[in-house]
N, C-alpha and C positions, 0 to 999 in steps of 0.2 A: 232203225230210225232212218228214214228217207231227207233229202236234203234241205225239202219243205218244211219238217219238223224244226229245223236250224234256222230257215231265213227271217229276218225281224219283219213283223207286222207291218204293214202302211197303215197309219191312221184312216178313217172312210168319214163322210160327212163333215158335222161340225169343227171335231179334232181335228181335219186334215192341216195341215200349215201351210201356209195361204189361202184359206179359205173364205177370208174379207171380210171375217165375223171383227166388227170394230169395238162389241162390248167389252172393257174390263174387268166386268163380273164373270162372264163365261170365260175368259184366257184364267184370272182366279182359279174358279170351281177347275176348268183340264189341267193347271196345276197340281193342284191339292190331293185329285183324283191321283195324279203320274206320281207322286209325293209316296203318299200310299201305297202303290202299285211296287215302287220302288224297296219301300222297306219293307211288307211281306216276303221280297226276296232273301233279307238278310239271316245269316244265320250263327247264331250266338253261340258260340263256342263253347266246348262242356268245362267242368272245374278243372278237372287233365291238361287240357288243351291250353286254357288260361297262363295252366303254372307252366307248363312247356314255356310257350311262348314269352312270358315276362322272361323267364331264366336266360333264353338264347336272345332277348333284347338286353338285359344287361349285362350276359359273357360278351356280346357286339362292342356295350361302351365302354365297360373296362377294358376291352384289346385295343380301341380305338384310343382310348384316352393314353393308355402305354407306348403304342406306338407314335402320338405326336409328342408324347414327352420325351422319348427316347429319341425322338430327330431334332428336336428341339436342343435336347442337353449335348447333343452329337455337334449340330450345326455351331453352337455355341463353344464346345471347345474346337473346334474350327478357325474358328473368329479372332478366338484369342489367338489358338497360335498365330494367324496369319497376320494380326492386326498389333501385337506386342513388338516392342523394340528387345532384340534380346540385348542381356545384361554382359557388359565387355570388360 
């Protein structure tokens, strides 16, 4: 694969940007068209993949939700000590 293969396209003609086309309908329709263009690209992950990726999204929030509650309950006794009058 040469470097040409990599570089992104310049729009030519009507699509170029700036090209002073002032219709509505044609900026539209180069939308719609790049819309498209766009999600042909995307690629749907197989049932595998799916159950992968939910699982290590919610191992992420359960760690995440342990660890603010665990600085939370930290900071908190914290507070108190610093923040109680002791008993004389």
């Amino acid at each position: 694969m040469n470097s040409s293969q990599n570089a992104p396209s310049t729009p030519t003609g009507a699509d170029a940007q700036g090209s002073g086309s002032k219709s509505p309908f044609l900026a539209i329709g180069l939308f719609i068209r790049q819309v498209i263009a766009e999600l042909r690209k995307v690629v749907v992950p197989t049932r595998r993949e799916l159950i992968l990726y939910s699982i290590t999204v919610l191992m992420f929030v359960v760690f995440m939700i342990l660890l603010i509650f665990g600085l939370d309950a930290g900071f908190s006794w914290l507070s108190r000590i610093a923040f109680t009058v002791p008993d004389l």
